[in-house]
C-alpha positions as CSV (number, residue, x, y, z in Angstrom):
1,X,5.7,1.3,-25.5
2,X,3.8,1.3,-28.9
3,X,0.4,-0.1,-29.9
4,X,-1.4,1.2,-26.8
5,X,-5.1,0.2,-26.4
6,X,-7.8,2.7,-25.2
7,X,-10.1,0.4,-22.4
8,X,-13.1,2.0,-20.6
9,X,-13.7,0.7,-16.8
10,X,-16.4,1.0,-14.5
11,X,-19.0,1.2,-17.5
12,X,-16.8,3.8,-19.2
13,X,-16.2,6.4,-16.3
14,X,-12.6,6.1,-16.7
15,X,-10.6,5.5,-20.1
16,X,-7.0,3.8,-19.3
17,X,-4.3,3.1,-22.0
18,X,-2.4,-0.3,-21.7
19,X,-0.9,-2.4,-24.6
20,X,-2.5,-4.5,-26.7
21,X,-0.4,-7.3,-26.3
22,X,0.4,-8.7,-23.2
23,X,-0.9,-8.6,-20.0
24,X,-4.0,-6.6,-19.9
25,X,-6.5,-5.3,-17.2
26,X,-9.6,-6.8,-16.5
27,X,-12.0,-7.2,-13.9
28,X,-9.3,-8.4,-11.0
29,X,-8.0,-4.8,-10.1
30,X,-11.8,-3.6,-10.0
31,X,-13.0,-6.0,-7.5
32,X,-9.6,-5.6,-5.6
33,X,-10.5,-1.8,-5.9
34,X,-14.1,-2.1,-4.4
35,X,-12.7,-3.7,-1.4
36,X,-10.1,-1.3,-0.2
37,X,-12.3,0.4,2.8
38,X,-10.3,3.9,1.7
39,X,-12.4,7.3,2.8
40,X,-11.3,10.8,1.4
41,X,-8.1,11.8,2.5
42,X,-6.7,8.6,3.0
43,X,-3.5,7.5,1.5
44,X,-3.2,4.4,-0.7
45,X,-0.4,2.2,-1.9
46,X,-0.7,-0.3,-4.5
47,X,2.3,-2.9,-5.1
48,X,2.6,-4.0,-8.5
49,X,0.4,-1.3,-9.6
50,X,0.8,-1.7,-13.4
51,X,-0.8,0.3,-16.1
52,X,-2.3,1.0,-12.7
53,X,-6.0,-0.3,-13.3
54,X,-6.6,-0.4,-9.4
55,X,-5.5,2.6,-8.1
56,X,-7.7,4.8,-10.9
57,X,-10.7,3.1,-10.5
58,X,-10.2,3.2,-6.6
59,X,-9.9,6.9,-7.1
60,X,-12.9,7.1,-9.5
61,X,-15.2,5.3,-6.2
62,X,-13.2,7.7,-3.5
63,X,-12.7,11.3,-4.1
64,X,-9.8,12.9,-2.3
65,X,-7.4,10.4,-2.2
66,X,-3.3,10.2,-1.6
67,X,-2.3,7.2,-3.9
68,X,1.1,5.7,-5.1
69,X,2.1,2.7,-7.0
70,X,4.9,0.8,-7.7
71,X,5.9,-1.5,-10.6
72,X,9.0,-3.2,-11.5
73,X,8.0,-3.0,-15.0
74,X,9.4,0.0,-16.9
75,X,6.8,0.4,-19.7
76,X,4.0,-0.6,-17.6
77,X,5.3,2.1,-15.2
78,X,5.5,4.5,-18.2
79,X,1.7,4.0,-19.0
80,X,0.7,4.2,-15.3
81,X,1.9,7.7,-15.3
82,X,0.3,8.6,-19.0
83,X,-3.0,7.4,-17.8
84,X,-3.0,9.5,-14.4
85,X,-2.0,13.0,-16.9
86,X,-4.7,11.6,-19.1
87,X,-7.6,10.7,-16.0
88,X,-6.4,14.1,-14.3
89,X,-6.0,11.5,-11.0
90,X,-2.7,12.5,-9.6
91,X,-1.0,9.7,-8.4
92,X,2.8,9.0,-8.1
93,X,4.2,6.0,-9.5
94,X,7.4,4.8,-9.2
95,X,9.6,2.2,-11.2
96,X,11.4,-0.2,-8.8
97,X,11.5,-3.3,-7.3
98,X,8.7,-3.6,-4.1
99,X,11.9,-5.5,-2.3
100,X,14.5,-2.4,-3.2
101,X,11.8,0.7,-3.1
102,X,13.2,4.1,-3.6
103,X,14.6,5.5,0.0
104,X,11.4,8.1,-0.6
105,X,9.4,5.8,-1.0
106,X,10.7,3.8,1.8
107,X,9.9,6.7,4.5
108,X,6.5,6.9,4.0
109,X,3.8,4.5,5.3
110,X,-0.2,4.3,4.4
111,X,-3.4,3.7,5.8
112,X,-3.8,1.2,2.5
113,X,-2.5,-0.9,0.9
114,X,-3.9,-3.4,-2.3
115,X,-2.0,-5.3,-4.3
116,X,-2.8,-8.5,-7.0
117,X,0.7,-10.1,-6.8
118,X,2.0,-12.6,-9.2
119,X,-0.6,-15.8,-9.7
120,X,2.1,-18.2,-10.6
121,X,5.0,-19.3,-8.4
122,X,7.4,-20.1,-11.6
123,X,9.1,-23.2,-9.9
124,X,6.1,-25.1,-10.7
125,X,5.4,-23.9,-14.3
126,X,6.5,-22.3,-17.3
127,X,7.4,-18.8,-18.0
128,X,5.1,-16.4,-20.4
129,X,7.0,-15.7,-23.6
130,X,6.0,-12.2,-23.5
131,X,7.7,-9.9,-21.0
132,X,4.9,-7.9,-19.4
133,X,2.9,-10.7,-19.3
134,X,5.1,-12.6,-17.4
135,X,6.1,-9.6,-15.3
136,X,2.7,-9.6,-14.0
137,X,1.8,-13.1,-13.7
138,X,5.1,-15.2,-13.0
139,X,7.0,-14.4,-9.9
140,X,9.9,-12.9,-9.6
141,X,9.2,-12.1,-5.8
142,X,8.1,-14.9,-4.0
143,X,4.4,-14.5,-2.3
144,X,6.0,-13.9,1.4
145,X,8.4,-11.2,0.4
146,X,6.0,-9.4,-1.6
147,X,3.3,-9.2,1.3
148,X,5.9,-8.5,3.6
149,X,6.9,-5.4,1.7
150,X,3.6,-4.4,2.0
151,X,2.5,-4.7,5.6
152,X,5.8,-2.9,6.2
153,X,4.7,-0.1,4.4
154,X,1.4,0.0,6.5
155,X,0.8,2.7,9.4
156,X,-0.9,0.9,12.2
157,X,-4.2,-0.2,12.3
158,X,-3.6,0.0,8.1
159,X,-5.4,-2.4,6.0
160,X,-3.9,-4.8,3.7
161,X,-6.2,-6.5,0.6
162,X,-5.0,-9.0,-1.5
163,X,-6.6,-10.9,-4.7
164,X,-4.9,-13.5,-5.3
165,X,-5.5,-17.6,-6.9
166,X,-7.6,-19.2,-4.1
167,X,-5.5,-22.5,-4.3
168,X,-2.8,-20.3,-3.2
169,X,-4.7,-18.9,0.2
170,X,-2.4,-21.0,2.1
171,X,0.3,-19.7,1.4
172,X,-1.2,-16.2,1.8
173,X,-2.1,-17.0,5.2
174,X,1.5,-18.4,6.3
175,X,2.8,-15.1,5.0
176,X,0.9,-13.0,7.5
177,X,1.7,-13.5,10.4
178,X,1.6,-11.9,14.3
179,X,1.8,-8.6,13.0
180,X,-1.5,-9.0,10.9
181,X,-5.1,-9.9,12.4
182,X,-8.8,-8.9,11.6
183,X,-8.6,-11.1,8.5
184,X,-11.4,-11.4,6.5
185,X,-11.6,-13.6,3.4
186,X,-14.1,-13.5,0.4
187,X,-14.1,-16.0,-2.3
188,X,-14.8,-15.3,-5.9
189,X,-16.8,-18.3,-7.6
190,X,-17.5,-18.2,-11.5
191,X,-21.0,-19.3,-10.5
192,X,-23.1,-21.3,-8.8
193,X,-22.0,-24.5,-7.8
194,X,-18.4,-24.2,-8.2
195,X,-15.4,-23.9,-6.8
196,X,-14.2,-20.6,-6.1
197,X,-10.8,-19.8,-8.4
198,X,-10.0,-16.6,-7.0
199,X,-10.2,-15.2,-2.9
200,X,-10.3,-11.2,-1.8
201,X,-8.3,-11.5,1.5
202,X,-8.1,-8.1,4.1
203,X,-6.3,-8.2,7.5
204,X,-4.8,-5.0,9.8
205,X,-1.5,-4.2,10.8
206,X,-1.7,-4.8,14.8
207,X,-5.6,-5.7,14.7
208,X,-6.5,-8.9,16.8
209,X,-9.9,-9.7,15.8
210,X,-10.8,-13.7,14.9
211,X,-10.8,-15.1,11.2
212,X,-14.0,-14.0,9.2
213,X,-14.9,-16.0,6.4
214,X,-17.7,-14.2,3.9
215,X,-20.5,-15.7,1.4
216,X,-18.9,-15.9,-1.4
217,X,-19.1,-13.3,-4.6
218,X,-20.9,-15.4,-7.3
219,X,-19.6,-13.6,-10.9
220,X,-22.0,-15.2,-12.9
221,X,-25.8,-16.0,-13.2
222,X,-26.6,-19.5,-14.1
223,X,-24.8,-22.9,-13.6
224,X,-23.4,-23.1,-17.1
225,X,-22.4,-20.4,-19.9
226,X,-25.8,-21.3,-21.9
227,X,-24.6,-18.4,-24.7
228,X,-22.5,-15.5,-25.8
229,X,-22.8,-12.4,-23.9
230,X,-22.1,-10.9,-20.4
231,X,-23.7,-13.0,-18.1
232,X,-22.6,-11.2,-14.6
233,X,-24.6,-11.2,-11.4
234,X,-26.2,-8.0,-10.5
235,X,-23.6,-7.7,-7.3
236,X,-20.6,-8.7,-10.0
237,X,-22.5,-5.6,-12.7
238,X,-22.7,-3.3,-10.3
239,X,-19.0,-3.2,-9.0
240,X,-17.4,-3.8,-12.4
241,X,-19.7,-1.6,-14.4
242,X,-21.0,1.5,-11.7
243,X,-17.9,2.0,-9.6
244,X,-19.8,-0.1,-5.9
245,X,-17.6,-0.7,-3.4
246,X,-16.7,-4.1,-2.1
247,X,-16.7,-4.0,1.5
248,X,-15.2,-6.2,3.9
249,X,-14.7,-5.0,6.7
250,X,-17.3,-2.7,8.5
C-alpha cells in the first residue's frame, strides 16, 4: 500500500505508519491498550489488530511482552508487520480470517486478549466506499462470532477487553456467556453531561465474580467544545499522550 502516513502515539514515543486514506488510528486502540492488565512476560492477542495501533502502544506501556495480531485485511496486515521492524517491537502478525485462523495460530492460547471489533452491524446501514475503511468498521463477522473466537483463544483465568459502541453493550453481553465472568464495564463519555458513545468492557475465561460497573471516563473538560484545540481531561491526556494504563480490574 502507497501514500503511507507517519502518526506519533502516546505523545510521540512510538511513530506508526498507516495510510492516509481510509481507516486510520486514533485514540480507540490507546484507551483499549491502557486497559489490558498485561505484566511482563505475558502473552497478548489482538483480533483485528490492524496497522496494529493497540498492540505497539500496549508494548510501549509493558516491557517484555509475547504479542500477535490478526487481520483479515492484507495491506493493513502488511503495515502491521512494517511498523513492528520499524518500532523494533517483535510481534507476529498474521493475515486471515479470526473465524479460519492459521492451524498455528489455532494451537496456541493467551493470557490476553483485546480487540475493537467492527462498530457497524452492516444489516442496518450502508457499506464504506473505501475498502479498509470498511474492513475495519462494517462487519463482516458478526459481534458473537468474533468474541467467540477470542475467548476461545484465552488460557483460563485469561482476560478479554473489548471497546466497542456503547449502544451495542447488549449485544456484547449476550455474546459472553457461562464461560465468561468478572465482567467489568467502563463507559467513555465525550464530556460531562452526556451520554457515553463508546464502553471498555473486561471479563475472564472461567472467573465467577458479579457485574462491576465503573465511573465513567470523561474525554473532555467542559460541557461544550467552547473553541479549537485539544480539550482532553487530565485522566484522558495522560493515557493518550504518556503511555498510563487503564485499569480495570485490580
Amino acid at each position: 500500500m502507497e501514500n503511507l502516513s507517519k502518526d506519533a502515539f502516546l505523545g510521540g514515543k512510538l511513530t506508526l505508519s498507516q495510510p492516509v486514506t481510509g481507516y486510520r488510528a486514533g485514540a480507540d486502540p490507546v484507551f483499549l491498550a491502557a486497559s489490558v492488565p498485561a505484566k511482563a512476560g505475558d502473552s497478548v492477542l489482538d483480533l483485528g489488530c490492524g496497522i496494529g495501533a493497540a498492540l505497539f502502544c500496549l508494548m510501549a506501556r509493558v516491557p517484555g511482552l509475547i504479542t500477535t495480531g490478526i487481520e483479515i485485511n492484507p495491506s493493513y496486515a502488511n503495515i502491521a508487520r512494517q511498523n513492528a521492524a520499524d518500532t523494533g517491537y517483535g510481534a507476529d502478525i498474521y493475515k486471515g480470517d479470526l473465524t479460519q485462523m492459521p492451524d498455528t495460530l489455532r494451537q496456541q492460547t493467551f493470557d490476553h486478549v483485546m480487540t475493537n471489533p467492527p462498530f457497524f452491524d452492516r444489516a442496518d446501514g450502508s457499506a464504506a466506499s473505501d475498502e479498509g475503511r470498511e474492513s475495519a468498521r462494517g462487519e463482516s463477522v458478526d459481534l458473537p462470532a468474533w468474541l467467540d473466537a477470542g475467548v476461545r483463544r484465552l488460557k483460563s483465568k485469561g482476560t478479554l477487553t473489548v471497546i466497542q459502541r456503547a449502544d451495542r453493550l447488549p449485544a456484547v453481553l449476550r455474546a459472553l456467556d457461562t464461560r465468561m465472568g468478572d465482567i467489568i464495564l467502563r463507559p467513555l463519555v465525550p464530556r460531562n453531561g452526556r451520554p457515553a458513545k463508546l464502553i471498555l468492557l473486561q471479563a475472564r475465561k472461567g472467573a465467577k465474580g458479579p457485574f462491576h460497573l465503573l465511573t465513567p471516563l470523561i474525554l473532555h473538560k467542559g460541557e461544550h467544545h467552547a473553541k479549537d484545540g485539544e480539550s482532553y481531561t487530565e485522566q484522558a491526556q495522560d493515557i493518550l499522550r504518556n503511555g498510563a494504563a487503564l485499569p480495570l480490574l485490580d
